[in-house]
LUMVO-191808 format. One line per field, with one value per residue: x, y, z of N, C-alpha, C in turn; residue in one letter; residue number from 1. Coordinates in steps of 0.05 Angstrom, whole numbers, plus 5000, padded with zeros to 4 digits. Each point is the difference from the previous one (the first is absolute). Example, Ala and Ser with C-alpha at 12.3 -4.5 7.8 and 13.67 -1.06 7.14 Angstrom:
BEGIN
n_u	5264	4993;
n_v	4886	5021;
n_w	5156	4986;
ca_u	4982	5016;
ca_v	5024	5024;
ca_w	5000	5001;
c_u	5018	4985;
c_v	5024	5022;
c_w	5000	5014;
bakol	A	S;
kedo	1	2;
***
This chain:
BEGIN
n_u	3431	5012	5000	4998	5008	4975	5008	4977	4991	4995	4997	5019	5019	5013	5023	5025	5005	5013	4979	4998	4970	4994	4984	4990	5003	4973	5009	4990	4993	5003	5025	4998	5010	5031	4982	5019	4984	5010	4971	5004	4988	4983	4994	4987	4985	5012	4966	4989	5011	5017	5006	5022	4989	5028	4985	5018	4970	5004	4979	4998	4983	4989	4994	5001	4973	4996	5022	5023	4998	5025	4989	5018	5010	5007	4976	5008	4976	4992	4977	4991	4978	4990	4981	4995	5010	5030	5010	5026	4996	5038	5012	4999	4965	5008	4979	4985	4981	5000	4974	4997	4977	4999	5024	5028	5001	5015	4987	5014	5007	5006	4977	5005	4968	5014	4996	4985	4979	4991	4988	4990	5019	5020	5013	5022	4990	5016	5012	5008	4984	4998	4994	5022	4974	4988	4970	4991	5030	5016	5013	5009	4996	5020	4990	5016	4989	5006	4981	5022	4995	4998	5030	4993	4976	5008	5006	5002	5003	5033	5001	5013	5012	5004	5023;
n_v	6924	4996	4984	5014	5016	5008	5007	5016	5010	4999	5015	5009	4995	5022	4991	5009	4995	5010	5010	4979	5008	4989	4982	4997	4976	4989	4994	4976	5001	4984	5000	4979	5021	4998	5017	4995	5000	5023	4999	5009	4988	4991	4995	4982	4989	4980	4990	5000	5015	4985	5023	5004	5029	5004	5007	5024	5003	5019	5017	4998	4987	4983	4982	4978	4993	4988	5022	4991	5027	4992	5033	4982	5003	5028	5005	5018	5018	4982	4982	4992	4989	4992	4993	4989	5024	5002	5015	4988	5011	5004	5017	5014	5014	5013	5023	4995	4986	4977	4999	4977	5012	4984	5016	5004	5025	4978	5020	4983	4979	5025	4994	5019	5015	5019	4990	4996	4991	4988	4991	4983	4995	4979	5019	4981	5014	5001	5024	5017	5019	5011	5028	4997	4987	4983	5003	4988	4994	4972	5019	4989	5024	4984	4991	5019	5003	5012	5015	5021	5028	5011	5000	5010	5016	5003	5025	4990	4996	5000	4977	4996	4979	5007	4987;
n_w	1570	4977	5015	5012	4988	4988	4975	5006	4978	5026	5025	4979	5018	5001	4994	5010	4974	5002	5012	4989	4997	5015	4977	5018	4989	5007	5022	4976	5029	4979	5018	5006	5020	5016	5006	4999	4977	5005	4999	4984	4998	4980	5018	4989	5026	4989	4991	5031	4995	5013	5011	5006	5020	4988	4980	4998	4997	4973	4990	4979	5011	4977	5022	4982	4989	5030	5000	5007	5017	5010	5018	4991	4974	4994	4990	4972	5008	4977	5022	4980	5017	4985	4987	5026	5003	4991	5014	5001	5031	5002	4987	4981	5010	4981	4996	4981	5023	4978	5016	4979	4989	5011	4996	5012	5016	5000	5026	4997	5020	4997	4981	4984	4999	4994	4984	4982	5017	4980	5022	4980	5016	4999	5027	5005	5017	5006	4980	4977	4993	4977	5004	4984	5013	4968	5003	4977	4991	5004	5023	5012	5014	4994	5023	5010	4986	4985	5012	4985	5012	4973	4986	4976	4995	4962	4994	4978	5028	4992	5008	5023	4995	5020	4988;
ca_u	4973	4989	4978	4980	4995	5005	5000	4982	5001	4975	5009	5025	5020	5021	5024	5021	5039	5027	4987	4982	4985	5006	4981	4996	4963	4992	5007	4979	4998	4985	5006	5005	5030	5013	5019	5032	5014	4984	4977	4990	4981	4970	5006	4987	5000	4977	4987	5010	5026	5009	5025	5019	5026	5013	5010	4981	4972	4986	4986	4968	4997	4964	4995	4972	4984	5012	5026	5002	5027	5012	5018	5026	5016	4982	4980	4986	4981	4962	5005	4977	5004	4979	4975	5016	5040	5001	5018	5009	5022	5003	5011	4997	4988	4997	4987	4969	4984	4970	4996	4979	4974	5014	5021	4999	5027	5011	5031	5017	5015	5020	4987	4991	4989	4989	4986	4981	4993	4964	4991	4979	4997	5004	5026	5004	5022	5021	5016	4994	4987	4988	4985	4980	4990	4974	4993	4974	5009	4996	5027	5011	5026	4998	5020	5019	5001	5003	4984	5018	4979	5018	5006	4992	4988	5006	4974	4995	4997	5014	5006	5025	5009	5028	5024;
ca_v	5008	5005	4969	4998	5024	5013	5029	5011	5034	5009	5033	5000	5031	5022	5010	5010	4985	5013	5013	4993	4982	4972	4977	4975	4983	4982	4972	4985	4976	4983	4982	5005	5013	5013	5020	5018	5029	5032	5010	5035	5005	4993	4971	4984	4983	4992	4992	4976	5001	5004	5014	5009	5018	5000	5024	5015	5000	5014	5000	4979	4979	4990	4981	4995	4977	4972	4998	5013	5016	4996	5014	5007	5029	5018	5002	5018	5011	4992	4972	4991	4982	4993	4982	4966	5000	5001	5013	5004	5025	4993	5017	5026	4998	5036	5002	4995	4974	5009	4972	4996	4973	4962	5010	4994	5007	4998	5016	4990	5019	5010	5017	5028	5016	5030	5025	5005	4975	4992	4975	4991	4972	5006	5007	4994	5027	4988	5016	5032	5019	5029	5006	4999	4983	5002	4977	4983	4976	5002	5006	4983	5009	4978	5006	5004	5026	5036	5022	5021	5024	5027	5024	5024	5004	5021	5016	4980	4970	4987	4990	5004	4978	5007	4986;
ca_w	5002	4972	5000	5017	5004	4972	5005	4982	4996	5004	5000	5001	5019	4992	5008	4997	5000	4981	4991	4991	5007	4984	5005	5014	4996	5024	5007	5017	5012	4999	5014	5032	4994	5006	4992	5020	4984	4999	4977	4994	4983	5005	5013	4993	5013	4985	5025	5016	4999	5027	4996	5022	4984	5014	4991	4997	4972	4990	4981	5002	5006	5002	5015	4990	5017	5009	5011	5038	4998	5030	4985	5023	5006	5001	4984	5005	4965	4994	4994	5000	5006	4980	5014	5004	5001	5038	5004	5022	4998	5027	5007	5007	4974	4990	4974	5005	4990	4992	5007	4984	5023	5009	5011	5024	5003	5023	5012	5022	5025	4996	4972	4996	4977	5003	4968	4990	4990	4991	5011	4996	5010	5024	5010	5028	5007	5016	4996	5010	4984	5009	4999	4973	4997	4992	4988	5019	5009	5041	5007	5021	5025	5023	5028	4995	4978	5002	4971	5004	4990	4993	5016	4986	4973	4986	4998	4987	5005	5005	5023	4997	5014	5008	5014;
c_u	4986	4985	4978	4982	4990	5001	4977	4997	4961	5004	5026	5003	5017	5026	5009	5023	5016	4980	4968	4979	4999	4977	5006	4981	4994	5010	4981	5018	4985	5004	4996	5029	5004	5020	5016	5010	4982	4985	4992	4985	4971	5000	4976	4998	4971	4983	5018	5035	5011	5029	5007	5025	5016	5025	4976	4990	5000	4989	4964	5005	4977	5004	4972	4990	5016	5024	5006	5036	5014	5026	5017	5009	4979	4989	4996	4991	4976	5008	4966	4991	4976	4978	5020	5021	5004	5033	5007	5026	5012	5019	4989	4981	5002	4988	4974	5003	4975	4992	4971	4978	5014	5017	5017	5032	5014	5029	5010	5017	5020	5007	4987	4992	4985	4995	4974	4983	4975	4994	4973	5001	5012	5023	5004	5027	5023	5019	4994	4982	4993	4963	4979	4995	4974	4987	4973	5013	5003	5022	5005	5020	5000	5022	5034	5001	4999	4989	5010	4992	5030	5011	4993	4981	4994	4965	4989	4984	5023	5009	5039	5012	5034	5012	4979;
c_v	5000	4973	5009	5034	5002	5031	5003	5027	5010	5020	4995	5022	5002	5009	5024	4996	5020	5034	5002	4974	4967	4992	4979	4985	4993	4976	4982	4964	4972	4966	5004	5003	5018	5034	5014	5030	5022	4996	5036	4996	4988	4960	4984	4977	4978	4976	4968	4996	5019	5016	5008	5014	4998	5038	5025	5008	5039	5002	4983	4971	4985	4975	4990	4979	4986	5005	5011	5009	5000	5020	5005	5028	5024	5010	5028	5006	4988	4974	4997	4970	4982	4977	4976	4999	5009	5018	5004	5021	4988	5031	5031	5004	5028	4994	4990	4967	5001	4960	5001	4981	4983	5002	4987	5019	4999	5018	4980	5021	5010	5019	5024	5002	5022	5005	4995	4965	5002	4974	4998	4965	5003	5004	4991	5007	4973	5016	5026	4998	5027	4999	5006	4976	5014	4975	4985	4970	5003	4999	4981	5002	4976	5008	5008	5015	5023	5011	5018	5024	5005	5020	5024	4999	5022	5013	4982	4973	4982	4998	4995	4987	5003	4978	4965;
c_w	4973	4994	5007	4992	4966	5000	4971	4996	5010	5013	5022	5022	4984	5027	4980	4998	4986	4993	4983	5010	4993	5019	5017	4999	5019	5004	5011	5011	4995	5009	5038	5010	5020	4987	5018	4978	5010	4978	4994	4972	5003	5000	4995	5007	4980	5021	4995	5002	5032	4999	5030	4990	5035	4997	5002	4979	5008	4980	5008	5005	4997	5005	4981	5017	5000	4992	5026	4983	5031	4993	5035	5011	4996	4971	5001	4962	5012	5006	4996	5003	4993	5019	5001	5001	5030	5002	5036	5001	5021	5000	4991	4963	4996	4980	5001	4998	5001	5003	4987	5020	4994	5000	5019	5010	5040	5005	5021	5021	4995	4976	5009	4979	5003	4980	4997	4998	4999	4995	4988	4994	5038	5003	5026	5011	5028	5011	5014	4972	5009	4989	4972	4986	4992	4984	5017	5015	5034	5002	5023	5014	5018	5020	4998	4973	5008	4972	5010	4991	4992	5024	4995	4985	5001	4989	4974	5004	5000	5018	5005	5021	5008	5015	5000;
bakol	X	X	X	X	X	X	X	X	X	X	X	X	X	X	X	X	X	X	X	X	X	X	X	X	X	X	X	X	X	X	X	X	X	X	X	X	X	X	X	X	X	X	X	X	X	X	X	X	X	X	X	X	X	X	X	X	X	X	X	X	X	X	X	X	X	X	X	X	X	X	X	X	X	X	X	X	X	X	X	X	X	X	X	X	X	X	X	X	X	X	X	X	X	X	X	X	X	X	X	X	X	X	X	X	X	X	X	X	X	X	X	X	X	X	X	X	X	X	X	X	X	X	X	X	X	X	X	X	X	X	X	X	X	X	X	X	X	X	X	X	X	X	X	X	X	X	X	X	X	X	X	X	X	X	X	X	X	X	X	X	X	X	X;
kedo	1	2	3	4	5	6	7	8	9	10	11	12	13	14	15	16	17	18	19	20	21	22	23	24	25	26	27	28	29	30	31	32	33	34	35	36	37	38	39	40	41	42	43	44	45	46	47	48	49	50	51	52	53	54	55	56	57	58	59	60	61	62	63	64	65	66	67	68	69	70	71	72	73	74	75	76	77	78	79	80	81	82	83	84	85	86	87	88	89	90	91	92	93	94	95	96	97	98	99	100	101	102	103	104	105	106	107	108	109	110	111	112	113	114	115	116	117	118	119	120	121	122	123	124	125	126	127	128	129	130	131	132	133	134	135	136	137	138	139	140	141	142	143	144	145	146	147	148	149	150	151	152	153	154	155	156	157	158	159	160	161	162	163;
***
């Protein structure tokens, strides 16, 4: 993966090894590429560059213009998804997405996203979603989808998604 992948110091995540904090830089994508490794840090999809994860992504994720992200396995943190880019989910999204005007985020059949999404482009639902959807963008429950109410919410406003 080190062909294909640079590593830059722009806002770095932080692990835990042996006790002490350790820097993780951002990893930017500037080839078109298959990823099969677990990602936990801040992911950098640069534009027009095409990616397929086949692993599971935590942490951040910025999809720039005119890149498309095909995230196989399950996605969870921030995926932001910028003007002219495009992000597909086929298995399980936790955490906030955030879909820029011209945007584009597809839930395929069999994808779940219950956290937090702000559509100011467009979302085309296939999958499940929940309920925290915001934004001036257009949501697109197409046939056979499921918009799923919380099982619980908390005196706060959080919402609480069981099983």
């Amino acid at each position: 993966m080190s062909v294909v992948l640079d590593i830059v110091n722009g806002m770095p995540s932080y692990t835990y090894r042996n006790g002490q904090m350790i820097e993780i830089p951002d990893t930017v994508v500037s080839k078109d590429t298959e990823i099969r490794e677990s990602i936990s840090n801040t992911h950098i999809i640069r534009p027009g560059i095409y990616v397929t994860t086949f692993a599971a992504i935590s942490g951040t994720v910025r999809v720039m213009s005119g890149a498309t992200l095909v995230a196989k396995a399950s996605v969870s943190g921030t995926v932001d998804v910028e003007n002219g880019a495009r992000a597909v989910f086929h298995g399980r999204a936790s955490g906030t997405i955030k879909v820029d005007r011209g945007a584009e985020v597809h839930l395929m059949r069999g994808s779940v996203a219950l956290g937090f999404i702000q559509v100011d482009g467009t979302l085309i639902n296939e999958g499940i979603r929940g309920v925290n959807v915001s934004g001036p963008g257009r949501v697109d429950d197409r046939e056979g989808s499921t918009v799923r109410r919380p099982d619980r919410t908390l005196p706060d406003g959080t919402t609480v998604y069981e099983g």
